[in-house]
N, C-alpha and C positions, 0 to 999 in steps of 0.2 A: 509483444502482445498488444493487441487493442482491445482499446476499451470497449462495453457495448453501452455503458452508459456516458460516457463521454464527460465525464465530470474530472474535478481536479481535488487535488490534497488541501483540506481545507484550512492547514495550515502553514503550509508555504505556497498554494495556489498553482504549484508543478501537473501538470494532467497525469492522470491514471493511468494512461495508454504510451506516456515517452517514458526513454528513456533518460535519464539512469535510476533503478530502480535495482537491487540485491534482493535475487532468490535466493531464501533463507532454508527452503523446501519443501516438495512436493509430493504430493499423496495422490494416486488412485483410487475414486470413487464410483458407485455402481454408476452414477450419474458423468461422471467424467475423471477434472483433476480437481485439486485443491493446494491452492499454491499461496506460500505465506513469504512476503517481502518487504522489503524495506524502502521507505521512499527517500529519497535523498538529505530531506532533514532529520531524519530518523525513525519514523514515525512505521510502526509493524503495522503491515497490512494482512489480510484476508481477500484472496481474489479467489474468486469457481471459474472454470472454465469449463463451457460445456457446448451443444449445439448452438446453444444463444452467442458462444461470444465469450469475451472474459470481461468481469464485473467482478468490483473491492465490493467484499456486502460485510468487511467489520475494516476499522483502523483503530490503531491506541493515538495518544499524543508522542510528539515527540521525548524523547530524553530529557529530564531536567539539568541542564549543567552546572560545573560552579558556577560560570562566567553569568548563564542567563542567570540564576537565583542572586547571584549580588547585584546584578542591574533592577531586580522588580523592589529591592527594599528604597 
């Protein structure tokens, strides 16, 4: 996929449009698809694909882990 916005994962800084990136699954919309994935740090995405191109227009945060939750105290 490429991106049309050409931005990156603002939490690990990986682009929108490389790989590696887990399609988690895809829907058919009147508009196109709608495709929800995982970026390499964890982090679930929201991508549309449509005429334009493919654009994230939601993300969550990554997972909280043990490891990271004992390094923030």
């Amino acid at each position: 996929m490429t991106s049309a916005t050409a931005t990156v994962c603002p939490h690990c800084g990986w682009p929108d449009g490389a790989e590696p990136f887990q399609v988690v699954s895809r829907h058919s919309t009147a508009e196109g698809r709608t495709v929800w994935t995982r970026c390499g740090c964890g982090s679930l995405q929201v991508r549309v694909v449509d005429e334009s191109g493919t654009r994230v227009v939601s993300r969550s945060r990554p997972p909280v882990t043990a490891q990271s939750s004992c390094a923030s105290r």
